[in-house]
TORVEX-535016 format. One record per atom (N, C-alpha, C, CB): chain; x, y, z. Coordinates in Angstrom, 3 decimals. Glycine has a CB too. Layout:
<pts>
(pt 'A',(X,Y,Z))
...
</pts>
This chain:
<pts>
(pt 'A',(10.028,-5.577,-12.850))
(pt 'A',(10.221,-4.258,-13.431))
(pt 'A',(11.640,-4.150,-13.950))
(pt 'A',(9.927,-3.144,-12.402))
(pt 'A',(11.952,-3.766,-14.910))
(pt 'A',(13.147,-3.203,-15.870))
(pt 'A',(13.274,-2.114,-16.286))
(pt 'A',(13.283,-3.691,-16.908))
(pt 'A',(14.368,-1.881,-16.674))
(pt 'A',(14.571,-0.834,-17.483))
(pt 'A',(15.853,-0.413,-16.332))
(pt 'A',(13.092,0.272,-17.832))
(pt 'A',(16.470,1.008,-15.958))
(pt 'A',(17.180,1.900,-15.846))
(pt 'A',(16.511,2.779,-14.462))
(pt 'A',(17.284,2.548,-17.243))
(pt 'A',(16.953,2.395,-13.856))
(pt 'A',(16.810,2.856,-12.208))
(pt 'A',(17.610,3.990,-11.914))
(pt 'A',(17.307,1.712,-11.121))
(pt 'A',(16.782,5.262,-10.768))
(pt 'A',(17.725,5.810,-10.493))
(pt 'A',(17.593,6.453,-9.533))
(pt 'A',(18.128,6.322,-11.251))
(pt 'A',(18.285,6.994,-8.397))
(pt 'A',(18.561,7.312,-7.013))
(pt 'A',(17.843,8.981,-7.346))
(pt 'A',(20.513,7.116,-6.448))
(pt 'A',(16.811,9.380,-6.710))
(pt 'A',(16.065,10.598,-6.897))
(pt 'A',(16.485,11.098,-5.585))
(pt 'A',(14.428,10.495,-7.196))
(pt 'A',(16.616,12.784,-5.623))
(pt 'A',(16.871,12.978,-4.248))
(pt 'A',(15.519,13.698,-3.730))
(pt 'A',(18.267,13.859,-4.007))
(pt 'A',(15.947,13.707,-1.952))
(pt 'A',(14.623,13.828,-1.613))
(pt 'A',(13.920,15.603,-1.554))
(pt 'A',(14.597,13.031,-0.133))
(pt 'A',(12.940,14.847,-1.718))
(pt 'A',(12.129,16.529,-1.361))
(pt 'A',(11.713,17.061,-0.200))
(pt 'A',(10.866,16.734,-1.941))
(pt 'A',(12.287,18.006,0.350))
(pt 'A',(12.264,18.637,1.771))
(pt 'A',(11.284,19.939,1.847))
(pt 'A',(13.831,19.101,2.194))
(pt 'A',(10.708,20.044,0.793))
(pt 'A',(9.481,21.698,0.750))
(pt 'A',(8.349,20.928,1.120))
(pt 'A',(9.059,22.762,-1.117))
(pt 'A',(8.253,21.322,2.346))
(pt 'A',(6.577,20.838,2.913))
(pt 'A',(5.378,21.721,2.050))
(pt 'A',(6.323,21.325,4.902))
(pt 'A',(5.526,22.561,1.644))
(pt 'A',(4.901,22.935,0.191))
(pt 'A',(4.620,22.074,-0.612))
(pt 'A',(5.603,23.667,-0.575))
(pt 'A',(5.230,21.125,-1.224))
(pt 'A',(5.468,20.262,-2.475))
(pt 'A',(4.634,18.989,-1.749))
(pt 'A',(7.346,19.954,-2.982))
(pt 'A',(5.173,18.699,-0.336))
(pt 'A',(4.579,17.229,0.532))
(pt 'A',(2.792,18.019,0.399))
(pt 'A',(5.494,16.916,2.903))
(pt 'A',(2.374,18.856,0.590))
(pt 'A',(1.400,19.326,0.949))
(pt 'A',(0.419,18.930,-0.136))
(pt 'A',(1.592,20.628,1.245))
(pt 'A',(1.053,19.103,-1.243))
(pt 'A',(-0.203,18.685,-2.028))
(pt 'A',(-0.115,17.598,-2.900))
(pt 'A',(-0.679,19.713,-2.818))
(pt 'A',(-1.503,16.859,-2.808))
(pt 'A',(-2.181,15.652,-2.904))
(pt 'A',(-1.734,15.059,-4.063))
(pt 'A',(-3.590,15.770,-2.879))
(pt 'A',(-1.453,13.789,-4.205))
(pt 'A',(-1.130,12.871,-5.140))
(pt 'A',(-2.151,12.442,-6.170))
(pt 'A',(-0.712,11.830,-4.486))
(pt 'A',(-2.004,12.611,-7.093))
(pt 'A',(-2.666,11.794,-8.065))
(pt 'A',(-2.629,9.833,-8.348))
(pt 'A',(-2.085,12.521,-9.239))
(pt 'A',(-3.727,9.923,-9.413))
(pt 'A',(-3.744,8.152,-9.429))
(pt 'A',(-2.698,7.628,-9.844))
(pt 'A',(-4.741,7.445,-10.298))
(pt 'A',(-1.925,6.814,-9.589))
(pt 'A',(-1.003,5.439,-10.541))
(pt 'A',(-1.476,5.046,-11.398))
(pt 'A',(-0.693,4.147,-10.028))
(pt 'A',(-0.906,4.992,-12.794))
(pt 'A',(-0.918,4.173,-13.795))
(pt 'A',(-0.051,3.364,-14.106))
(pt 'A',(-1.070,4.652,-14.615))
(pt 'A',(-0.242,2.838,-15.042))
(pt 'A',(0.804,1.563,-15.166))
(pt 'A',(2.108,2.237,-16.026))
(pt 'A',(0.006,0.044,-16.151))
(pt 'A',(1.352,3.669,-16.505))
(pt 'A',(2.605,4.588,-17.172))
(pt 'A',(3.545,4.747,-15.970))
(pt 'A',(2.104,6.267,-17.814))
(pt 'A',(3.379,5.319,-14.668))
(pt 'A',(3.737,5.700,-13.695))
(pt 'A',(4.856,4.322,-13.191))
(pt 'A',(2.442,6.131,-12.880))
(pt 'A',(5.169,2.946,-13.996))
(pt 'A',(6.221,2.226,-13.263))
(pt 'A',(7.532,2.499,-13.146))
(pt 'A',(6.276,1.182,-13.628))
(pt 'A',(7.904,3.613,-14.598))
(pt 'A',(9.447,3.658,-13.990))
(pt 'A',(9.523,4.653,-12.900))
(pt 'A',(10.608,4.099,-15.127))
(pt 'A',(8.416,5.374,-12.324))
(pt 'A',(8.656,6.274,-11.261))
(pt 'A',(8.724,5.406,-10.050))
(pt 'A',(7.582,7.382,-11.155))
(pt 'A',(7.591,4.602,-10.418))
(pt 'A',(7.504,3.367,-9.039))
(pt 'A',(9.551,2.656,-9.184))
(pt 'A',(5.671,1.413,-9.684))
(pt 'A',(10.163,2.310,-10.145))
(pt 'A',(11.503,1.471,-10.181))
(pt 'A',(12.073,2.512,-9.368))
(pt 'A',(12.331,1.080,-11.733))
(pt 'A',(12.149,4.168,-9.930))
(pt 'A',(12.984,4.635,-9.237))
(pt 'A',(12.783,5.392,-7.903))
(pt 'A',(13.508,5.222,-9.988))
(pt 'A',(11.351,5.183,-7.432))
(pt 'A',(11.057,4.896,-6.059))
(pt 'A',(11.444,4.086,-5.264))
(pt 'A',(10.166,4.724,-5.911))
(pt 'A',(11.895,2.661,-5.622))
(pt 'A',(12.319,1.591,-4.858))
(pt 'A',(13.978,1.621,-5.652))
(pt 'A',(11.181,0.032,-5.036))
(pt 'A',(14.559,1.761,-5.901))
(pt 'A',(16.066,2.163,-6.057))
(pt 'A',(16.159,3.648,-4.604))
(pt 'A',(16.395,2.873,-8.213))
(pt 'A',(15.439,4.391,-4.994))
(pt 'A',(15.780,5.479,-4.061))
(pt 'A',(15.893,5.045,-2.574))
(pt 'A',(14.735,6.565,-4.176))
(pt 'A',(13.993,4.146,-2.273))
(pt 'A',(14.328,3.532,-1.224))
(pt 'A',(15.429,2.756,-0.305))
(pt 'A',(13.779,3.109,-1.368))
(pt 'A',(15.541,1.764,-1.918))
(pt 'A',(17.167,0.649,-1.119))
(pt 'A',(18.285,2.163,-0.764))
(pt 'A',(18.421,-0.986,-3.019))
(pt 'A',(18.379,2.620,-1.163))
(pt 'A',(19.804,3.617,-0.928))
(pt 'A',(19.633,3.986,0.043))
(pt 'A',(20.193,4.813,-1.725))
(pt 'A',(18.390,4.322,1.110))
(pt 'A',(18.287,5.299,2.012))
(pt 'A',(17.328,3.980,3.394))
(pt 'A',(17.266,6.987,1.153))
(pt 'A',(17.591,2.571,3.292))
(pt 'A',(17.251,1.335,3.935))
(pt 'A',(17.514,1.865,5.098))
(pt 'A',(17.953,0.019,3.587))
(pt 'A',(18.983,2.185,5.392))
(pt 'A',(19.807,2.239,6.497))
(pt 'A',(18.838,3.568,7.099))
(pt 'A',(21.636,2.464,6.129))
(pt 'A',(18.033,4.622,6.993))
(pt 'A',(17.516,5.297,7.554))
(pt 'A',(16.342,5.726,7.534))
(pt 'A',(18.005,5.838,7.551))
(pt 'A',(15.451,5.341,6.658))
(pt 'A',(13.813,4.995,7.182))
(pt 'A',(13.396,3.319,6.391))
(pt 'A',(12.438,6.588,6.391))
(pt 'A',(11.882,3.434,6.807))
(pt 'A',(11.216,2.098,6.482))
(pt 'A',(10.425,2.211,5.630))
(pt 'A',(10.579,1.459,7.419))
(pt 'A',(10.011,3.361,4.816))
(pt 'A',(8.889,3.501,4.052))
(pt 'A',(9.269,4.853,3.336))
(pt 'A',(7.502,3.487,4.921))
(pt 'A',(8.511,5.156,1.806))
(pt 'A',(8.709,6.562,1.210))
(pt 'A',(7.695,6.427,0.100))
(pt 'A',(10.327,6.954,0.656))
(pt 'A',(7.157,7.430,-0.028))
(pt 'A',(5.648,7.887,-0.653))
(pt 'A',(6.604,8.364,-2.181))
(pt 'A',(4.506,9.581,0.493))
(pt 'A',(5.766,7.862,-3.041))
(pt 'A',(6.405,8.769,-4.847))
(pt 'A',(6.541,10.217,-4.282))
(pt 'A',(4.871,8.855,-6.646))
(pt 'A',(6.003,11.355,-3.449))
(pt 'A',(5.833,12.598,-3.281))
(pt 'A',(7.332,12.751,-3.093))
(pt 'A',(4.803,13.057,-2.187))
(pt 'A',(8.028,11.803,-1.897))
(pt 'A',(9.045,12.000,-1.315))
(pt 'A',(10.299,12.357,-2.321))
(pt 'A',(9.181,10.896,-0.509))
(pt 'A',(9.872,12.274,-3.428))
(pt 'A',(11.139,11.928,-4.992))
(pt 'A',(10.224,13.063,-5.852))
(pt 'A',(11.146,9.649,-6.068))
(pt 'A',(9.604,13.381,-5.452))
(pt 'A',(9.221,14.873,-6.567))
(pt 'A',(7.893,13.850,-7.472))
(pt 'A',(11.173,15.613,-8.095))
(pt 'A',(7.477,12.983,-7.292))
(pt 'A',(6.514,12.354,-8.204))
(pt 'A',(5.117,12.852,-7.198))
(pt 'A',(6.826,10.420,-8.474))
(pt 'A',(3.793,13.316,-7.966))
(pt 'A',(2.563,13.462,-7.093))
(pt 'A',(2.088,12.382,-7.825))
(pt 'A',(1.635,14.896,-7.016))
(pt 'A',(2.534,10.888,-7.666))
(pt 'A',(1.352,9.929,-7.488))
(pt 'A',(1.258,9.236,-6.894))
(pt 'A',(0.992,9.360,-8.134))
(pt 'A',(0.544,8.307,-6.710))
(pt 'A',(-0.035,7.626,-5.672))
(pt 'A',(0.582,6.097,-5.463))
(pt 'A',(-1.540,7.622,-5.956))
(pt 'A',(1.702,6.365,-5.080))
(pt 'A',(2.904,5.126,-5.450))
(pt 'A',(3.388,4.945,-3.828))
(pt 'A',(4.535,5.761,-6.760))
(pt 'A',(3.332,3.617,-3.112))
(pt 'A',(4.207,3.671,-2.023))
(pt 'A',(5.110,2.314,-1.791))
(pt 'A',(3.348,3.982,-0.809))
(pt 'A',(6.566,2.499,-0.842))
(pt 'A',(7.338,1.608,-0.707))
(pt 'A',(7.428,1.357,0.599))
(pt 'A',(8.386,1.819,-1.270))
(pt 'A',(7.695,0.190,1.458))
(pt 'A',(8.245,0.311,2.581))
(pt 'A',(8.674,-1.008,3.040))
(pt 'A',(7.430,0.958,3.422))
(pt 'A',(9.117,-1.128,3.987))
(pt 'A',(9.845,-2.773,4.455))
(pt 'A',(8.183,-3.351,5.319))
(pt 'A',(11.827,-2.576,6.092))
(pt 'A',(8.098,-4.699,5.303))
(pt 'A',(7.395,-5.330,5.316))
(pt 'A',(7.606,-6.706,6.013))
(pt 'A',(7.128,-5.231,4.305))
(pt 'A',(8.158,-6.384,6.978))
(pt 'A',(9.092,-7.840,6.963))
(pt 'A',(10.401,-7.687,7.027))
(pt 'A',(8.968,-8.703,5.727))
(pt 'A',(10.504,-9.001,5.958))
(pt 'A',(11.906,-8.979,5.314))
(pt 'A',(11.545,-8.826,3.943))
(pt 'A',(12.859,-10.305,5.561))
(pt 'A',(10.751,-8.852,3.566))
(pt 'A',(9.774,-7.861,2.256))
(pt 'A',(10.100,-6.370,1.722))
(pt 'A',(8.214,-7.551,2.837))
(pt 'A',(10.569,-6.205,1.071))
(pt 'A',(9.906,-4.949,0.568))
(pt 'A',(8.685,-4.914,-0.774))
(pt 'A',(11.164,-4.093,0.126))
(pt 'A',(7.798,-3.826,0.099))
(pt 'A',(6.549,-4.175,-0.750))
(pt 'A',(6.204,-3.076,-1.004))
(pt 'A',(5.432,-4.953,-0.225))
(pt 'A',(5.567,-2.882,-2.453))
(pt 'A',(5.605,-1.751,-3.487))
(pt 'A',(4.003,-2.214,-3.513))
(pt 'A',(6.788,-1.824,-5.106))
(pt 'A',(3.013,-0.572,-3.322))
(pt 'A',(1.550,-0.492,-3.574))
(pt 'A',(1.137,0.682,-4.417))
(pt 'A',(0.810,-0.424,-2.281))
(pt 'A',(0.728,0.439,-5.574))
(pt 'A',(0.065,1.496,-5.970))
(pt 'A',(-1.497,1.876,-5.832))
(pt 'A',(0.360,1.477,-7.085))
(pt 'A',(-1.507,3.217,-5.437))
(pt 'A',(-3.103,3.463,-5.286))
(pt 'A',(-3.613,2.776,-3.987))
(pt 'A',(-3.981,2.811,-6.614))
(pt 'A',(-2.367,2.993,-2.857))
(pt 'A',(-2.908,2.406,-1.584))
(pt 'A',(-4.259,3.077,-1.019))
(pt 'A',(-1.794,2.534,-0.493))
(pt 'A',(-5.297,2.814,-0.203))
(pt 'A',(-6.381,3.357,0.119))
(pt 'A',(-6.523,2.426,1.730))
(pt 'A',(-7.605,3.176,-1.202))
(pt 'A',(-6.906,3.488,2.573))
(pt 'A',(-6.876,2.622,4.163))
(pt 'A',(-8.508,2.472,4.122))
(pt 'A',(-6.137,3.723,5.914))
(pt 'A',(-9.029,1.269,4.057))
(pt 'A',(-10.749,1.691,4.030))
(pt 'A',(-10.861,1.261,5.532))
(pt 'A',(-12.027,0.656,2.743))
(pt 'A',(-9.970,0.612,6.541))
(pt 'A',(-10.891,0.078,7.548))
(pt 'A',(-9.226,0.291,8.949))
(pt 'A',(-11.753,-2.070,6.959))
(pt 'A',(-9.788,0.879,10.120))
(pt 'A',(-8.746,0.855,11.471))
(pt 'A',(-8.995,0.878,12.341))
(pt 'A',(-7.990,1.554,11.758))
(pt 'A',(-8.404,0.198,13.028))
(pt 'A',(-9.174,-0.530,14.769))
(pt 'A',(-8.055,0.034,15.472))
(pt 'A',(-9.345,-2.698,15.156))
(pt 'A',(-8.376,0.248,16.478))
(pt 'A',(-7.259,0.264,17.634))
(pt 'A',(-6.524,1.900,17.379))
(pt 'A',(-5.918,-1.272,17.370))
(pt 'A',(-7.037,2.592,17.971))
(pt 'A',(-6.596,4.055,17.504))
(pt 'A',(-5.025,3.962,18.806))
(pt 'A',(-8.279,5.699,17.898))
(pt 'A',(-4.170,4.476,18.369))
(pt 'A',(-2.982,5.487,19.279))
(pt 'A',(-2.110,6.347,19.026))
(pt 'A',(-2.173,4.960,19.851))
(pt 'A',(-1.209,7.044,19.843))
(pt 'A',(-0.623,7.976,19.731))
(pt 'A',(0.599,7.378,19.439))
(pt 'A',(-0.752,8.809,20.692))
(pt 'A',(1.643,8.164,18.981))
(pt 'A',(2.897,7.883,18.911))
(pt 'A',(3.639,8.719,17.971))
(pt 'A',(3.020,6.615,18.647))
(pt 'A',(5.137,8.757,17.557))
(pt 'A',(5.979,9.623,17.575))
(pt 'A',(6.294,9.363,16.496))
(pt 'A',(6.829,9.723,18.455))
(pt 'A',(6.922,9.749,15.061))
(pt 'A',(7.149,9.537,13.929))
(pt 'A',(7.955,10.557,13.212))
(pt 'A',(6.081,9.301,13.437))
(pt 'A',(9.035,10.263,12.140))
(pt 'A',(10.097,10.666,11.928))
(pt 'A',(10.043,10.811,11.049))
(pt 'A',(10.917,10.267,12.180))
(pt 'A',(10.309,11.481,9.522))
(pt 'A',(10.357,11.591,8.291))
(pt 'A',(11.389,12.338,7.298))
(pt 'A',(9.355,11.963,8.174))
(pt 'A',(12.075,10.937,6.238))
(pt 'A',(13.215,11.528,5.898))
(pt 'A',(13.152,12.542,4.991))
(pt 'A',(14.008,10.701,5.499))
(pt 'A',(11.843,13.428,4.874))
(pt 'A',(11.844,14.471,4.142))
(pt 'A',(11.979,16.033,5.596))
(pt 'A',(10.221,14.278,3.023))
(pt 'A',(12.066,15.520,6.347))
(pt 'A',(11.617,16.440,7.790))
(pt 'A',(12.144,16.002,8.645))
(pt 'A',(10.252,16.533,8.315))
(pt 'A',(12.944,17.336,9.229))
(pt 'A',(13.357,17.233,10.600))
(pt 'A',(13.013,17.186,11.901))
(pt 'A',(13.820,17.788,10.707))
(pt 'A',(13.501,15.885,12.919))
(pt 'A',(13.006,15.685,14.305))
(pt 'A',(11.624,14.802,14.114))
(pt 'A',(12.737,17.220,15.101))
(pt 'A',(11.128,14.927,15.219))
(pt 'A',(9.782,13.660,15.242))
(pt 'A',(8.632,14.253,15.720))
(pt 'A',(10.000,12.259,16.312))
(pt 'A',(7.354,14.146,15.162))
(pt 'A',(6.242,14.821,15.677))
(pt 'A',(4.847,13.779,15.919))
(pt 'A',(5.957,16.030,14.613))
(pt 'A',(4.038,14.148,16.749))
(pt 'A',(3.153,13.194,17.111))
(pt 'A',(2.035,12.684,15.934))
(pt 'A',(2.494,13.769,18.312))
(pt 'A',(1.691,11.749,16.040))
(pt 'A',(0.787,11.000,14.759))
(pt 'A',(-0.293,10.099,15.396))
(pt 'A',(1.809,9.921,13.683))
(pt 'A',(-1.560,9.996,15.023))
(pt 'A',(-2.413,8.964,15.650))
(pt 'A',(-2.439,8.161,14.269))
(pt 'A',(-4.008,9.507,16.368))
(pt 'A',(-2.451,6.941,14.865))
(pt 'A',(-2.210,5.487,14.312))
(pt 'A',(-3.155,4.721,14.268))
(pt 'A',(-1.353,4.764,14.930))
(pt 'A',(-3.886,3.687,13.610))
(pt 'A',(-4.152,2.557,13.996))
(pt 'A',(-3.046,1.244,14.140))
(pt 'A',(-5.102,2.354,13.207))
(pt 'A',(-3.597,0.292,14.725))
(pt 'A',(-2.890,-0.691,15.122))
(pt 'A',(-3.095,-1.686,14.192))
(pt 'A',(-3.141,-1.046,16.378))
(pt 'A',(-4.254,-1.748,13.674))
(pt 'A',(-4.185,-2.859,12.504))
(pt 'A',(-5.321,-2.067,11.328))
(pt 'A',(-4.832,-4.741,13.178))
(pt 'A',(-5.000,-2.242,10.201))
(pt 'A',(-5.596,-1.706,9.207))
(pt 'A',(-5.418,-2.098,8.050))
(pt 'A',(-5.442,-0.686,9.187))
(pt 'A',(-6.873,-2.265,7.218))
(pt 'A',(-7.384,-3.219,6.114))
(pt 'A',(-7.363,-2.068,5.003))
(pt 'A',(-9.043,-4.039,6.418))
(pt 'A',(-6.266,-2.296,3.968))
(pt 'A',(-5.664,-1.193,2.746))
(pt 'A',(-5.782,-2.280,1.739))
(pt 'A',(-3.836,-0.417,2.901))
(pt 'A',(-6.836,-1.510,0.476))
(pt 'A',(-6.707,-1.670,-0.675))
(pt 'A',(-5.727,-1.021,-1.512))
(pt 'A',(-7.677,-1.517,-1.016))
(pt 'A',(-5.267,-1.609,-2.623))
(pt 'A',(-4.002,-1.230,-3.649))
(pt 'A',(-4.068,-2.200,-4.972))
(pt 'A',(-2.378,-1.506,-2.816))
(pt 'A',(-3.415,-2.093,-5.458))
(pt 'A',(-2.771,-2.693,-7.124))
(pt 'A',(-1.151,-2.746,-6.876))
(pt 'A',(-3.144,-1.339,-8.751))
(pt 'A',(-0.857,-4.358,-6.947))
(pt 'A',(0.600,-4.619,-7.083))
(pt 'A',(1.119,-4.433,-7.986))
(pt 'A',(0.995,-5.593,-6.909))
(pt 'A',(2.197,-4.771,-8.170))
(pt 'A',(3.281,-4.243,-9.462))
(pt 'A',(2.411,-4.439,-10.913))
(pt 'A',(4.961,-5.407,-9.556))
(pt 'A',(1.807,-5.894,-10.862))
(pt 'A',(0.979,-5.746,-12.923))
(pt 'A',(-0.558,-4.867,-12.241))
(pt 'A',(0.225,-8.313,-14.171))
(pt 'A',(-0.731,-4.201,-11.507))
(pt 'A',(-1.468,-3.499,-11.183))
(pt 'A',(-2.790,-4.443,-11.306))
(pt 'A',(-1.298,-2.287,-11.879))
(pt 'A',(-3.193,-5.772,-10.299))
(pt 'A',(-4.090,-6.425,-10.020))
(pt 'A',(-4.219,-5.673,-8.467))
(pt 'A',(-3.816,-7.992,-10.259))
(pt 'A',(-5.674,-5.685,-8.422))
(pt 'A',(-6.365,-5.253,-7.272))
(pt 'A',(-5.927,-6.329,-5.915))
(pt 'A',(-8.058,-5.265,-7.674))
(pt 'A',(-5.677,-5.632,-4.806))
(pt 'A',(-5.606,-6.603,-3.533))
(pt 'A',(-6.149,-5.941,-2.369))
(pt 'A',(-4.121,-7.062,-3.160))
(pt 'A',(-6.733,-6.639,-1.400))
(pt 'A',(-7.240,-6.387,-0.049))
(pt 'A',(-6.200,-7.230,0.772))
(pt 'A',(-8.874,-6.849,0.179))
(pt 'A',(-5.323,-6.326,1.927))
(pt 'A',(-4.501,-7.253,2.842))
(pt 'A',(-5.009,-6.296,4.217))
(pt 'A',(-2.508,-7.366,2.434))
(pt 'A',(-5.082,-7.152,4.975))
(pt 'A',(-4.650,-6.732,6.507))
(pt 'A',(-3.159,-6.650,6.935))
(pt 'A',(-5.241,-7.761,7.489))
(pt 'A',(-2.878,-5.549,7.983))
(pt 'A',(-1.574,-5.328,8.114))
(pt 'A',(-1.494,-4.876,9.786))
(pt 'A',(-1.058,-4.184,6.951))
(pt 'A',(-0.522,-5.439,10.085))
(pt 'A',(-0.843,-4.379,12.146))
(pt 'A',(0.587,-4.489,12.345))
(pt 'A',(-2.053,-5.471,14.073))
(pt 'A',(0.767,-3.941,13.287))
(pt 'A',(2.312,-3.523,14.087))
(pt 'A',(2.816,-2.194,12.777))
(pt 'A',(3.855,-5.419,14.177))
(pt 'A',(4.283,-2.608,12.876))
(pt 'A',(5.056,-1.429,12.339))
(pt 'A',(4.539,-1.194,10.707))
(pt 'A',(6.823,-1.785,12.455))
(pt 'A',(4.335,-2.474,10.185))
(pt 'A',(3.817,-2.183,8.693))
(pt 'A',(2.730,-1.229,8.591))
(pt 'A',(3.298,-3.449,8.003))
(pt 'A',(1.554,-1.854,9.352))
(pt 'A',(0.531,-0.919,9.557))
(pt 'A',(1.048,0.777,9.636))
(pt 'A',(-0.170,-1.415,10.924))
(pt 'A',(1.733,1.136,10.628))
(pt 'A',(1.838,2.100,11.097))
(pt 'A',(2.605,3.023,9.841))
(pt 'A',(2.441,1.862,12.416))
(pt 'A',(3.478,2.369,9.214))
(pt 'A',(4.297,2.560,8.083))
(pt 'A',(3.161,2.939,6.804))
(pt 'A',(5.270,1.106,7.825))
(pt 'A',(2.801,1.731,6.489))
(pt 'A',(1.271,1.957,5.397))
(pt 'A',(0.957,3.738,5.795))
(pt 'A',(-0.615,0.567,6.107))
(pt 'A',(0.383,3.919,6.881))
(pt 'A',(-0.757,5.056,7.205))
(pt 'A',(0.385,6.408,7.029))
(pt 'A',(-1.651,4.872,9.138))
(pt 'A',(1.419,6.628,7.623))
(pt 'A',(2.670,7.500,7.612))
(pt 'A',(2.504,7.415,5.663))
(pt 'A',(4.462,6.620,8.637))
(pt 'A',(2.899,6.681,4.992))
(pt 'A',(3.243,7.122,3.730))
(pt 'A',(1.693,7.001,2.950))
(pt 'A',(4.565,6.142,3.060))
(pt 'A',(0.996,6.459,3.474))
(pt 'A',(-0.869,6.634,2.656))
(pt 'A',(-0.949,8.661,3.141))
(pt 'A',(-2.900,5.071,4.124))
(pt 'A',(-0.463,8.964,4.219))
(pt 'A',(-0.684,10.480,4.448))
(pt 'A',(0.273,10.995,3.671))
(pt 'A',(-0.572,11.034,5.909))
(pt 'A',(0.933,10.615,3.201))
(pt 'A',(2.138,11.625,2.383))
(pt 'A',(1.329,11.762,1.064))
(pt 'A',(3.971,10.813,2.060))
(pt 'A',(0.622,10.355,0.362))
(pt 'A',(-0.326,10.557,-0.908))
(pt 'A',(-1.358,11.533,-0.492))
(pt 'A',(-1.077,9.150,-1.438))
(pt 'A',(-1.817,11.655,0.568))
(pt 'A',(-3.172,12.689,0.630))
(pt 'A',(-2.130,13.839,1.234))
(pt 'A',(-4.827,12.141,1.874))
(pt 'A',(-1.518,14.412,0.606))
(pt 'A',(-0.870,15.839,1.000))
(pt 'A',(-0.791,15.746,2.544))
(pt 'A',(-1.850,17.265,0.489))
(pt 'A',(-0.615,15.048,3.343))
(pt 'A',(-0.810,15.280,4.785))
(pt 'A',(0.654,15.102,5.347))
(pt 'A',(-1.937,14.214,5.478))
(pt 'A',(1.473,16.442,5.985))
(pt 'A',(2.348,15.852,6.859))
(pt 'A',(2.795,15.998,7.944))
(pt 'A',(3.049,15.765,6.541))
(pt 'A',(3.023,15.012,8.576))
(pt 'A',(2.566,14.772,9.990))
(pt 'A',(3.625,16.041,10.518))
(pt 'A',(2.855,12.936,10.696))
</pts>
């Protein structure tokens, strides 16, 4: 991706998080560039951020992966095993509130030239995936 990147600030109106994201297009990449510029700037304090989080309603997500950072458009969770509880933080929202999780979960998406992929994912990615797949469906935790 090219072009002219740029640091978006975040959106804190749970109003705005509330409602639902639309599809990704391939029009939608410089929002995706300056989704992942916004991300690197803000590394040092979360792991993941939904297009919503930057004022975009589409269906765009970023998060660490590893030592990866990996960019999905049009993420979709079709399959989750292993249900639990746990505590979750969000740099659009203050303090931490409870979230049920799966532990491993099978998400369809379109990578950057927007080719279709099926991956399995478990531990923190997983948990990361589902936290910013709820920010695309207006949901916040």
């Amino acid at each position: 991706m090219k072009g002219a990147r740029m640091i978006k600030p975040i959106v804190t109106s749970s109003i705005m998080l509330r409602l639902p994201s639309d599809e990704a297009t391939p029009e939608d990449i410089p929002a995706a560039q300056d989704l992942l510029e916004t991300f690197e700037a803000h590394r040092h304090e979360c792991v993941g951020m939904a297009a919503n989080m930057i004022g975009v309603r589409k269906r765009i997500i970023v998060f660490q992966d590893g030592p990866h950072v990996r960019l999905m458009f049009n993420p979709e969770i079709i399959k989750g095993t292993g249900e639990y509880r746990t505590k979750e933080g969000c740099l659009s929202l203050t303090g931490q509130r409870d979230a049920m999780r799966w532990r491993k979960i099978k998400v369809t998406y379109q990578d950057e030239e927007f080719s279709l992929k099926t991956k399995t994912f478990t531990g923190d990615a997983a948990q990361v995936i589902q936290h910013e797949v709820d920010h695309c469906n207006g949901i916040v935790i």
